[in-house]
PABAKOL-660790 format. One line per 3 residues: number of its first residue (from 1); their letters; for each residue x, y, z of N, C-alpha, C. Coordinates in steps of 0.2 Angstrom, whole numbers. Layout:
NUM	a	X Y Z X Y Z X Y Z  ...
END
This chain:
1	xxx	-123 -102 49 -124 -98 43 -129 -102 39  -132 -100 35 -137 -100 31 -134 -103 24  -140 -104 18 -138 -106 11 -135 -108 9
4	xxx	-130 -106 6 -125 -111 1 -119 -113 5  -119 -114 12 -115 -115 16 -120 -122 19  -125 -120 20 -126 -124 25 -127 -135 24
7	xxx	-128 -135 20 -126 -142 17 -119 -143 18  -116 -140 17 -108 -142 21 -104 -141 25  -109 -135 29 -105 -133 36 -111 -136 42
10	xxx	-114 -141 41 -117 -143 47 -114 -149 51  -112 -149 56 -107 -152 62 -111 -154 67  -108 -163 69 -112 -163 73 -111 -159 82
13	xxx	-114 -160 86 -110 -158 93 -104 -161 92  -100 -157 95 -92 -158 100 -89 -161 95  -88 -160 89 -83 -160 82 -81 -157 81
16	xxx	-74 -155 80 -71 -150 80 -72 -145 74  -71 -141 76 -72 -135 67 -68 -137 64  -71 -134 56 -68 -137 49 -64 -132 50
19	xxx	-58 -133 44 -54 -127 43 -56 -121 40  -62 -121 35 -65 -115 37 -68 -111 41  -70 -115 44 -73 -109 51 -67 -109 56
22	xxx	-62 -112 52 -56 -108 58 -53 -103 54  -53 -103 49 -52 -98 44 -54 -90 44  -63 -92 42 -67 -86 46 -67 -84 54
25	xxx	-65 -88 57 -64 -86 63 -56 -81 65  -51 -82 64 -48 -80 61 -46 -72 58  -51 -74 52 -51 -65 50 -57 -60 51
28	xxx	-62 -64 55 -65 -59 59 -61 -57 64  -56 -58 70 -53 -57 73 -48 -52 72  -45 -53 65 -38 -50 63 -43 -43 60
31	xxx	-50 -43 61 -54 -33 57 -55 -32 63  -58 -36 65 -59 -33 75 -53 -28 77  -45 -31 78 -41 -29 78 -38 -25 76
34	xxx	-41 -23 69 -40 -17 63 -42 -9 68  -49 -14 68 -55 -6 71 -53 -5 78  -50 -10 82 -51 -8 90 -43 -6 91
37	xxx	-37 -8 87 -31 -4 88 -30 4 91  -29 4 97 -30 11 99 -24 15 99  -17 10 95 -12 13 94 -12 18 87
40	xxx	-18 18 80 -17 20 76 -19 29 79  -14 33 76 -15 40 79 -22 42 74  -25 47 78 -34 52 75 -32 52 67
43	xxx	-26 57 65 -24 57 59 -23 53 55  -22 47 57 -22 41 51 -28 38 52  -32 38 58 -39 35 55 -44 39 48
46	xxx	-41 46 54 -46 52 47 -43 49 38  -38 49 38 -34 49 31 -37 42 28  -40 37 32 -39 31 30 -48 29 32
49	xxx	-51 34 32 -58 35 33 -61 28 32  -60 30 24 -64 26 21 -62 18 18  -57 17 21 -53 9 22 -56 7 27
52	xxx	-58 10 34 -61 8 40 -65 6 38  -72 11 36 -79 10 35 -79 2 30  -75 1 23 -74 -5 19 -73 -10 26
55	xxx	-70 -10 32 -67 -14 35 -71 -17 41  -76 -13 41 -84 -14 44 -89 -19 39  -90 -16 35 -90 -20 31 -91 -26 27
58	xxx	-82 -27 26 -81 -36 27 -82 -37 33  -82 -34 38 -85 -39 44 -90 -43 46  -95 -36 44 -102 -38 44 -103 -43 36
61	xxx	-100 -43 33 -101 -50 26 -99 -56 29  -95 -56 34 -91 -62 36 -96 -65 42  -99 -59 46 -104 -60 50 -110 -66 47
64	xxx	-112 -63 42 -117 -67 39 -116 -70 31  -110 -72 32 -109 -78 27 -106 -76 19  -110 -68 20 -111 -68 11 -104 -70 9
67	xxx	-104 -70 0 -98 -71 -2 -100 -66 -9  -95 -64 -13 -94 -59 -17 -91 -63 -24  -96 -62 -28 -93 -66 -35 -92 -59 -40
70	xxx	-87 -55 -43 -87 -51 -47 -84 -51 -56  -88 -51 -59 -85 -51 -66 -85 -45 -67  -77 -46 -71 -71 -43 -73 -70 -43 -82
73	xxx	-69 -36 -85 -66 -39 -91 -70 -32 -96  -67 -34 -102 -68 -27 -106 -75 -25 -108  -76 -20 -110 -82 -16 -112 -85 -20 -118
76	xxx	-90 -24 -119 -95 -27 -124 -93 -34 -124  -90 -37 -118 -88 -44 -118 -94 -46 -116  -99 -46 -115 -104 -49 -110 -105 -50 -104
79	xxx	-101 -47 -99 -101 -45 -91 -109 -47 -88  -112 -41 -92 -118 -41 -87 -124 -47 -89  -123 -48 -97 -128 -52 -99 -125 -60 -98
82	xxx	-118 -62 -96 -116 -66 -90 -119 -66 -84  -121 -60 -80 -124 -62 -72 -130 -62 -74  -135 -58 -77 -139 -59 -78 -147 -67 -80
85	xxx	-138 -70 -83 -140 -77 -85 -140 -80 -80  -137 -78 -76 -135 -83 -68 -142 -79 -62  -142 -75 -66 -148 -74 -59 -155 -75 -63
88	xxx	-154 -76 -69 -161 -79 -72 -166 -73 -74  -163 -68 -72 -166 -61 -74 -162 -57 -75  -166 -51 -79 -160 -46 -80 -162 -40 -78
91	xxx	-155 -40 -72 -156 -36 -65 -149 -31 -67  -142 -30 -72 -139 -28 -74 -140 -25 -83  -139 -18 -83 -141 -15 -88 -135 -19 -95
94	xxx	-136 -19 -101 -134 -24 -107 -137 -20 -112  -135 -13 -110 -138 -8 -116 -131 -6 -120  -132 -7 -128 -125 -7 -130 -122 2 -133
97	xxx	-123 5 -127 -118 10 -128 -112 10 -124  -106 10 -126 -100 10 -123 -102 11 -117  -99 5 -114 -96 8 -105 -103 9 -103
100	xxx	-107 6 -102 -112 7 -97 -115 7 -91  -110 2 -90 -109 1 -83 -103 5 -81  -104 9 -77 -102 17 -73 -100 16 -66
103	xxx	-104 11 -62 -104 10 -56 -102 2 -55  -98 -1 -50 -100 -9 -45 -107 -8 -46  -111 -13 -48 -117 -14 -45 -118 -23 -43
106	xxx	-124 -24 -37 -123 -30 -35 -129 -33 -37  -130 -39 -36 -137 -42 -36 -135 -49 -30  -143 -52 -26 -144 -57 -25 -141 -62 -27
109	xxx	-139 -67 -30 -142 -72 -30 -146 -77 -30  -151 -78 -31 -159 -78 -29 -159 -88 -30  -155 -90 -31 -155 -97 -35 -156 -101 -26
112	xxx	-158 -107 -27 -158 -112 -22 -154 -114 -18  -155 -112 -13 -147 -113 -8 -141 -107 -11  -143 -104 -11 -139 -97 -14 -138 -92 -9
115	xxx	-141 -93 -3 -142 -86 0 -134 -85 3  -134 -77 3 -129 -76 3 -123 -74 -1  -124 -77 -8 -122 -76 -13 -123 -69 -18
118	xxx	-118 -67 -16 -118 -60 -22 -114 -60 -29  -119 -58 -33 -115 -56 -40 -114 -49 -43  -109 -49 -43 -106 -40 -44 -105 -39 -52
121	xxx	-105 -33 -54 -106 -30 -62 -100 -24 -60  -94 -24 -65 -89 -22 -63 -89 -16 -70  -87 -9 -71 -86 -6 -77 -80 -10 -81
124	xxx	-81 -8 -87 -74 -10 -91 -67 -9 -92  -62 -14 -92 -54 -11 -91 -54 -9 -97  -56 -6 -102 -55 -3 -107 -59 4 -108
127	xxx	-62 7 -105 -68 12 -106 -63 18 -105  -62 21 -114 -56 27 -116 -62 33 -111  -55 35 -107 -57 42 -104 -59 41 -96
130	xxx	-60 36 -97 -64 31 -90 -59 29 -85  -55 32 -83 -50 31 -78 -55 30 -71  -59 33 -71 -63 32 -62 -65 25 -63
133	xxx	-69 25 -70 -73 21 -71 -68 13 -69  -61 12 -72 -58 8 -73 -55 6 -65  -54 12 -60 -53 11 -53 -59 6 -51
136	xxx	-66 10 -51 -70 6 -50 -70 0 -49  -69 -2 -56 -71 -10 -58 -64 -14 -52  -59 -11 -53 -53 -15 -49 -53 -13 -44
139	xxx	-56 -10 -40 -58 -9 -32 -63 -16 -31  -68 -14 -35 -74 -22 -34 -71 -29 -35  -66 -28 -39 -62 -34 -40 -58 -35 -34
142	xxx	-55 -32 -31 -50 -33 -24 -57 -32 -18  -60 -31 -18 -65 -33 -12 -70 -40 -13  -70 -42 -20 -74 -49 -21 -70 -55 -19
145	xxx	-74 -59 -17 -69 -66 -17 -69 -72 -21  -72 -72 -28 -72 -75 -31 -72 -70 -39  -69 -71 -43 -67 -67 -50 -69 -71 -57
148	xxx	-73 -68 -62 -75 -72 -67 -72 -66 -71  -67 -68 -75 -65 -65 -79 -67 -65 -88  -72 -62 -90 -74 -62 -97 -72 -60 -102
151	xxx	-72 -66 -110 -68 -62 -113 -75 -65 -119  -71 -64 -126 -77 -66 -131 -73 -69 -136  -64 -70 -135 -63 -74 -138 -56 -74 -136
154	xxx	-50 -73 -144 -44 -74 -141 -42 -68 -136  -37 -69 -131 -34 -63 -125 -32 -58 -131  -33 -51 -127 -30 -46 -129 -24 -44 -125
157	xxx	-19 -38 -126 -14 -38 -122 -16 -36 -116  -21 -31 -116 -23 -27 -112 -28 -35 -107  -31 -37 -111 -33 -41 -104 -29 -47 -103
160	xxx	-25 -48 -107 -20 -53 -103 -16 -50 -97  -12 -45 -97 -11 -41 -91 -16 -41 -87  -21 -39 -85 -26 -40 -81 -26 -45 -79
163	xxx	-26 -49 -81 -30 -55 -80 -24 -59 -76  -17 -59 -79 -12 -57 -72 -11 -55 -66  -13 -49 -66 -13 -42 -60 -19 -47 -55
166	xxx	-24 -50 -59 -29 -52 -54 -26 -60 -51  -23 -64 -55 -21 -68 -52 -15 -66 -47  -12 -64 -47 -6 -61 -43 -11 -59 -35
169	xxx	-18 -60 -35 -20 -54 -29 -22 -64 -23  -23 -69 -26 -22 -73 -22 -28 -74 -24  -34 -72 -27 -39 -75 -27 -43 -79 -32
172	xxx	-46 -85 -32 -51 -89 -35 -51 -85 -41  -49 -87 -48 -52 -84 -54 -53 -90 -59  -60 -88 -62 -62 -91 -68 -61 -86 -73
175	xxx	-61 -91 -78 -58 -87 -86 -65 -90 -89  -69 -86 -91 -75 -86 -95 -76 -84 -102  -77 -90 -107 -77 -86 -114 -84 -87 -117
178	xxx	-86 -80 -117 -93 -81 -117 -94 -79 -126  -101 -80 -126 -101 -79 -134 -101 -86 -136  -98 -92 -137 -98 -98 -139 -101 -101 -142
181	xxx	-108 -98 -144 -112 -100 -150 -110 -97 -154  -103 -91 -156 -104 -90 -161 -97 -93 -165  -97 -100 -162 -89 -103 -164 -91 -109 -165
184	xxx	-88 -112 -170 -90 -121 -172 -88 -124 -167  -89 -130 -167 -87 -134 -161 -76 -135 -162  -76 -135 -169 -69 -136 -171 -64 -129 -169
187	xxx	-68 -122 -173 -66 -114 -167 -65 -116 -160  -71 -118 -156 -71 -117 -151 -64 -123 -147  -67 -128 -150 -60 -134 -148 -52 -129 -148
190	xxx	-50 -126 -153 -45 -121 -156 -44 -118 -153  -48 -112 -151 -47 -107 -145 -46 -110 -138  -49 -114 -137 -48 -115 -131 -40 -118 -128
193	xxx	-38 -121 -132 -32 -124 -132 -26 -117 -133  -29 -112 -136 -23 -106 -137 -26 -102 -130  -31 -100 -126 -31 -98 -121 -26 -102 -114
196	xxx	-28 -110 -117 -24 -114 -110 -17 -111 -114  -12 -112 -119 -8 -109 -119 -4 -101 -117  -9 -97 -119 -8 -89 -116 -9 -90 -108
199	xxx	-13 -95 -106 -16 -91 -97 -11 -97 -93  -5 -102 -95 -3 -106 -94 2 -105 -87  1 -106 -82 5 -104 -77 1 -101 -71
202	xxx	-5 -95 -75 -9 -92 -70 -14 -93 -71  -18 -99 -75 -25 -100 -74 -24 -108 -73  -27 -112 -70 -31 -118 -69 -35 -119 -74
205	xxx	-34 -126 -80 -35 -127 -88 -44 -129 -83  -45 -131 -79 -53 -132 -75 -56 -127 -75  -54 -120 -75 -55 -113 -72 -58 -110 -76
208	xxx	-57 -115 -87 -58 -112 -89 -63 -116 -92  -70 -109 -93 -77 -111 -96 -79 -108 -101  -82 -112 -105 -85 -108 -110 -92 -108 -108
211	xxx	-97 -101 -111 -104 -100 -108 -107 -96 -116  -112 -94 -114 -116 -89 -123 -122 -89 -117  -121 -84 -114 -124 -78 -111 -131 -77 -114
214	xxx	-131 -74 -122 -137 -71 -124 -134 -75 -133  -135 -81 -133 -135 -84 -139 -139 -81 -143  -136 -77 -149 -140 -78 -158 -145 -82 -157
217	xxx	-152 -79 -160 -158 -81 -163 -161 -84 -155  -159 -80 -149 -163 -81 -144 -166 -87 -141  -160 -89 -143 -161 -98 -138 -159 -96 -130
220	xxx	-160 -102 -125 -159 -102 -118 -151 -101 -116  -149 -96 -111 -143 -96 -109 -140 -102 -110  -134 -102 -110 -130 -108 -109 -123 -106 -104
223	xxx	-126 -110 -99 -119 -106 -93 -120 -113 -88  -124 -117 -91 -122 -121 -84 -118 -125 -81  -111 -125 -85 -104 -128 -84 -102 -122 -81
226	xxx	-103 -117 -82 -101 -112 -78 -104 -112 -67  -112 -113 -70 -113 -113 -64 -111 -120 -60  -110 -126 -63 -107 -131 -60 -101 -129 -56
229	xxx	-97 -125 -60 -89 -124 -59 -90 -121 -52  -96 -114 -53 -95 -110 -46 -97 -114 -40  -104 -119 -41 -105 -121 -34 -101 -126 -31
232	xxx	-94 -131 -35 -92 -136 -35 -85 -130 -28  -84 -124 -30 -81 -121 -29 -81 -118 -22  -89 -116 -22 -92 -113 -16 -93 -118 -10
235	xxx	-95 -125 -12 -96 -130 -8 -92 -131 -4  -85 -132 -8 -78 -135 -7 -75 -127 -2  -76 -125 -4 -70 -119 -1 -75 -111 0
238	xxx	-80 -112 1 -83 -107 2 -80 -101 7  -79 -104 13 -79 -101 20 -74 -99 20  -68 -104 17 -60 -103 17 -60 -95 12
241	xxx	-63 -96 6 -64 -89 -1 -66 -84 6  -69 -83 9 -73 -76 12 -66 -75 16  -66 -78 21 -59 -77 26 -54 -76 23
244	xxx	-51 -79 17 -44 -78 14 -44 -70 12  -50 -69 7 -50 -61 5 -52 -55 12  -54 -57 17 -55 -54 22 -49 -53 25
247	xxx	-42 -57 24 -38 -57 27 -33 -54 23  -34 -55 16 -30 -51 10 -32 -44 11  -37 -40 12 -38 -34 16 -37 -31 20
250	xxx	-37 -34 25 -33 -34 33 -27 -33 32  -24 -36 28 -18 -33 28 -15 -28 24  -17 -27 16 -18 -21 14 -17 -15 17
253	xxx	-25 -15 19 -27 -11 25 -22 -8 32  -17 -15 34 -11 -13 40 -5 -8 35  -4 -12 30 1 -11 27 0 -3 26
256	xxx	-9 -2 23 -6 5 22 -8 10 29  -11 8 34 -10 10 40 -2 9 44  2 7 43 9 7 44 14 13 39
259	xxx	11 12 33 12 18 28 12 25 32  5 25 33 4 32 36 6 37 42  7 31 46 10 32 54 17 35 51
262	xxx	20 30 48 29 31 46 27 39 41  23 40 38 23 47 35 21 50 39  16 51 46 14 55 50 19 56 54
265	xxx	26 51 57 31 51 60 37 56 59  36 54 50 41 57 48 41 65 46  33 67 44 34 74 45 35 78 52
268	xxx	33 72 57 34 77 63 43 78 63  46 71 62 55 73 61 57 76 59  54 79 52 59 85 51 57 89 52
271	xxx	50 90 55 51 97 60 55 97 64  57 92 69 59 91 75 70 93 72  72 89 65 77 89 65 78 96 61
274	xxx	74 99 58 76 111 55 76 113 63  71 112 68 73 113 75 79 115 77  81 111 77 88 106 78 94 110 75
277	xxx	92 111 67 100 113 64 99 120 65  92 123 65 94 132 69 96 132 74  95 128 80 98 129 85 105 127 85
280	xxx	109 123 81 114 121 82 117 125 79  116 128 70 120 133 67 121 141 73  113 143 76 115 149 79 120 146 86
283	xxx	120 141 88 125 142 93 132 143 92  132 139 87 141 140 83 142 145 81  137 148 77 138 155 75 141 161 81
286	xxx	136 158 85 136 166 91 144 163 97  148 159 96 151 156 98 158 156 97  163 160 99 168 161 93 174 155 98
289	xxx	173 153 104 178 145 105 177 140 101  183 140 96 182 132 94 179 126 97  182 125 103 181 119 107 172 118 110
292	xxx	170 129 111 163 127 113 160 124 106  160 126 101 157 126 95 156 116 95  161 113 97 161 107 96 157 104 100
295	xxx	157 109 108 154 105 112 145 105 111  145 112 108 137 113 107 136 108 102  138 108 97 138 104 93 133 96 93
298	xxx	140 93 97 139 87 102 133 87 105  131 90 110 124 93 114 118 93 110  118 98 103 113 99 100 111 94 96
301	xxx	116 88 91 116 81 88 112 78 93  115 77 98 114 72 104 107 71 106  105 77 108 97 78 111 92 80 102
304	xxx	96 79 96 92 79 93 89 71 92  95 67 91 93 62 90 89 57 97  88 60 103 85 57 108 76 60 106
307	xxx	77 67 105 69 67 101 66 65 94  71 61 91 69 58 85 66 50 86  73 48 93 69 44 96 63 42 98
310	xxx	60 47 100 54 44 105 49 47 99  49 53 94 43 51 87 43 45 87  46 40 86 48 33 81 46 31 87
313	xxx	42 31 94 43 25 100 49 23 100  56 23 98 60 17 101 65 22 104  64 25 110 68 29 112 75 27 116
316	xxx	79 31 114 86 29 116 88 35 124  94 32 127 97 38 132 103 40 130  103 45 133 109 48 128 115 49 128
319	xxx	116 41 129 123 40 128 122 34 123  117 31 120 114 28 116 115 31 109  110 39 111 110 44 106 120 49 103
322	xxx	121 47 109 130 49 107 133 47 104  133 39 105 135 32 101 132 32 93  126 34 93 122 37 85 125 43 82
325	xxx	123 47 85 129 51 80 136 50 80  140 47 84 148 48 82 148 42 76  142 38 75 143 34 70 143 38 63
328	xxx	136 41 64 134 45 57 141 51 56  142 53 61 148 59 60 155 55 57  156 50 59 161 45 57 163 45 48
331	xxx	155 43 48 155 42 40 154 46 36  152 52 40 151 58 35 157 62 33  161 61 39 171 63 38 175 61 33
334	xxx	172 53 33 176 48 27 173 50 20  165 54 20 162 53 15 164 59 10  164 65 16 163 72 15 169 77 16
337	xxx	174 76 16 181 78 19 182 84 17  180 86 13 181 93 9 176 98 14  171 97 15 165 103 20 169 102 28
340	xxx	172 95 31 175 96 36 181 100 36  183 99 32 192 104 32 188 113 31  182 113 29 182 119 30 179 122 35
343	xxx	176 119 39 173 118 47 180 119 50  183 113 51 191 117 54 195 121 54  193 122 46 197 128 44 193 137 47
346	xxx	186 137 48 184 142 52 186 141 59  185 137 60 187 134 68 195 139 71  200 136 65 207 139 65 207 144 66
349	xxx	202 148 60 204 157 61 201 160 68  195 157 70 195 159 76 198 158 82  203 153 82 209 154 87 212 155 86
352	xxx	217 158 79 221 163 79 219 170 79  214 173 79 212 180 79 210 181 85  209 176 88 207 176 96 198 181 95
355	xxx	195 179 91 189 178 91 186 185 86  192 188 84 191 193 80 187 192 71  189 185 72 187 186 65 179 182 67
358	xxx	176 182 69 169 180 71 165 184 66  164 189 64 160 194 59 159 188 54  165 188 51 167 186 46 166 179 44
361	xxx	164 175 51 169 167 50 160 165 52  158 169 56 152 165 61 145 163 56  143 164 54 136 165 47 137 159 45
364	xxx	145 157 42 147 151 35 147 146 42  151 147 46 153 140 51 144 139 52  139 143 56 134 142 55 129 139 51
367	xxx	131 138 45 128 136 39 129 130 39  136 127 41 139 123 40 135 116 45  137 120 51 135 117 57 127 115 57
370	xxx	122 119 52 114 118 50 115 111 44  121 112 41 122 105 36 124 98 40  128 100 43 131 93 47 124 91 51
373	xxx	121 95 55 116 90 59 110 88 55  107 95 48 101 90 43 106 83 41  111 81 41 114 74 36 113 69 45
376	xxx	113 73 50 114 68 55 109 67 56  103 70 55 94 70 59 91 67 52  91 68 46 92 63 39 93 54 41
379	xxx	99 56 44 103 47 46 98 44 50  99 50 56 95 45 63 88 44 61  85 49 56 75 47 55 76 40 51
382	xxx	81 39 46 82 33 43 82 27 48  87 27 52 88 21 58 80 21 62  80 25 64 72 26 67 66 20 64
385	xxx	66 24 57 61 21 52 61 13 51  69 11 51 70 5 48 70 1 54  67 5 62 66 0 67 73 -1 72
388	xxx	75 7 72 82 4 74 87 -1 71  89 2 64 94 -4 61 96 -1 55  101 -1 51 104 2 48 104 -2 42
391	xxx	101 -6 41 100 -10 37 105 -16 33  103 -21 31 110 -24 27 114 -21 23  115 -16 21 123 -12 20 125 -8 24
394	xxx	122 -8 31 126 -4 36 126 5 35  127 7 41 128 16 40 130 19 36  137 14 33 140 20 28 136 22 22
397	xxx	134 15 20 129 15 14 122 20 14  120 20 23 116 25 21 117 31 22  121 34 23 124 43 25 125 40 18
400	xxx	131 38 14 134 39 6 127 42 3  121 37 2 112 37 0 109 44 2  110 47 8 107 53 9 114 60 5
403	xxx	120 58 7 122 62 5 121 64 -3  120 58 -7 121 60 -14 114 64 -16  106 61 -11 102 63 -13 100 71 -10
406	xxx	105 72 -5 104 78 -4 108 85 -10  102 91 -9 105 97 -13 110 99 -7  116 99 -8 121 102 -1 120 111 -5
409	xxx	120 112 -10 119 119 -9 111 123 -9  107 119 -9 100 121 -7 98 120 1  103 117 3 100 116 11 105 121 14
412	xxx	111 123 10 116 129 14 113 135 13  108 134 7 104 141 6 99 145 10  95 138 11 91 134 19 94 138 24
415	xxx	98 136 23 103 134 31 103 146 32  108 149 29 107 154 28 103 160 30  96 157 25 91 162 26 87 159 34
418	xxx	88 154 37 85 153 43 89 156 47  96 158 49 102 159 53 100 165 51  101 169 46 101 178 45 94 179 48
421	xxx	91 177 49 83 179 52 82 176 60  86 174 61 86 172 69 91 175 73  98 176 68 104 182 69 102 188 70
424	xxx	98 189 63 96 196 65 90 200 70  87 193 71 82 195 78 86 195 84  91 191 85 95 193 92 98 198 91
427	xx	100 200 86 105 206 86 99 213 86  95 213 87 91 218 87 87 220 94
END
């Protein structure tokens, strides 16, 4: 690598790598992995388009060194007429209409031994109406590896929360209070002592500079404890900064490619488990033996949870998937006792009328039997989900969870209009 690395990452032969270039080595490795995953299905690359392309991206930065310096911070604080100082020209617009930084925009670096270095201009957390505009600035901020956060004097609420949310992300931040010629050396002494108290836990009392960007009556910037701070920062820990946040991405990134697959999993399971509960309501319907009614029953649970299996990869045999349902049937008799007594009580009438009252009994036990397996196939996509496991409170906890959250009389209403429209095609 090149620039502001290069005074510190030159090695002689057959010495071992610093721990930065085990770093960056490392998290090129963990985006390579991103992109070459052949397990992520078409539908989650498409949805996630534009996290891969960003994913390229950091690659290619990490490729060739660069590192990302982005200031952060409300509308008229002096953001750009800060980078502007640092790059010795002004290559970011400092025109004073609200909000006029719209866009991230990047610059060079152009300084000695700088190559490589980028400095970013972020929209304002404050620009009323400007929601995009606000997304903006905080995308640039979670793809940067280095953060100056600008203020113009005491924290506001609104940027003290910020300025937390950015600490929370892992990365390098300075607290910049720019403007400082327009404070006595006794002000400035003052403020600074109440920002070290306000930022006390999540800022580094080092971290924090004072700068005057564009000084009253047109004196020369004054930022260079600032630029001290950044290169003493860059030298030391350069390589580590690009890796770490390459790596804070990457995982992001998995996290919400894991998101996706489990939501892409999961709409195919309840297709797969409404499948399931019309066939199992029309078998019990059209079936006036009790004991078949059970067996179908059994049969249709059974082989639903071996195809819920294998959506989720961790497929079971089906005496694996037997074992799974009589757990979840278990806890639903403890939980549900009233809708089972009425299940046996259809059950009854059709062995004492010896199959006469079927007209009568078949539609409601039908409905019933499309509830008991949505609360089974509910349960099993759960266990699925959580990796095969029921979690630290166990099955009963989670059938109790599903059953309170389910409408039992929106899904018997369900259940109903799909059975009268499948009954009344066989019966036609």
């Amino acid at each position: 690598m090149r620039g502001w690395l290069s005074r510190k990452t030159t090695q002689d032969p057959g010495t071992e790598p610093g721990a930065g270039d085990v770093h960056l080595a490392l998290a090129r490795e963990s985006l390579k992995e991103l992109l070459q995953d052949t397990r992520v299905p078409a539908p989650v690359r498409a949805q996630l388009a534009r996290d891969y392309d960003e994913v390229r991206d950091m690659l290619e930065k990490l490729e060739h060194g660069h590192v990302h310096i982005a200031a952060f911070g409300r509308v008229g604080v002096g953001k750009s007429s800060l980078l502007n100082a640092l790059l010795g020209e002004n290559r970011f617009s400092t025109s004073p209409l609200h909000g006029e930084t719209r866009q991230a925009g990047r610059a060079a670096w152009a300084r000695e031994d700088a190559g490589g270095v980028f400095l970013i201009d972020t929209p304002g957390i404050d620009e009323i109406g400007g929601e995009e505009r606000e997304q903006a600035a905080r995308e640039a901020a979670e793809r940067a590896d280095l953060l100056l956060f600008v203020v113009e004097g005491d924290m506001t609420a609104v940027e003290l929360e910020a300025l937390r949310t950015l600490s929370d992300q892992g990365r390098p931040l300075l607290l910049v209070m720019n403007k400082a010629d327009r404070y006595t050396q006794a002000e400035l002494d003052q403020l600074r002592l109440r920002l070290m108290e306000r930022t006390a836990g999540v800022l580094s009392h080092r971290n924090l500079i004072c700068a005057s960007a564009d000084p009253r009556g047109g004196g020369a910037p004054q930022v260079e404890e600032l630029i001290t701070r950044l290169w003493t920062i860059l030298e030391k820990e350069g390589r580590t900064l690009a890796a770490m946040n390459a790596s804070l991405f990457a995982g992001h990134l998995s996290e919400a490619i894991g998101y996706r697959i489990i939501e892409v999993k999961r709409h195919v399971a309840q297709r797969v488990v409404r499948t399931y509960c019309i066939a199992k309501g029309v078998a019990v319907a059209f079936n006036p033996v009790p004991v078949a009614d059970l067996a179908a029953a059994a049969l249709v649970d059974g082989s639903m949870v071996v195809h819920l299996s294998r959506v989720y990869g961790l497929p079971l045999t089906r005496r694996e998937a037997g074992t799974l349902v009589r757990v979840v049937v278990t806890q639903m008799a403890a939980l549900m006792g009233t809708v089972w007594a009425v299940h046996l009580l259809s059950s009854a009438l059709k062995m004492g009328t010896g199959g006469m009252s079927v007209m009568l009994t078949a539609g409601a036990q039908g409905a019933v039997a499309y509830y008991s397996t949505y609360v089974v196939g509910q349960a099993a996509e759960r266990y699925f989900a959580m990796g095969k496991s029921w979690g630290e409170a166990g099955p009963r906890a989670v059938v109790a969870e599903i059953l309170e959250s389910v409408d039992r009389q929106s899904i018997l209403r369900q259940a109903r209009d799909d059975l009268s429209q499948r009954l009344g095609g066989e019966g036609s």
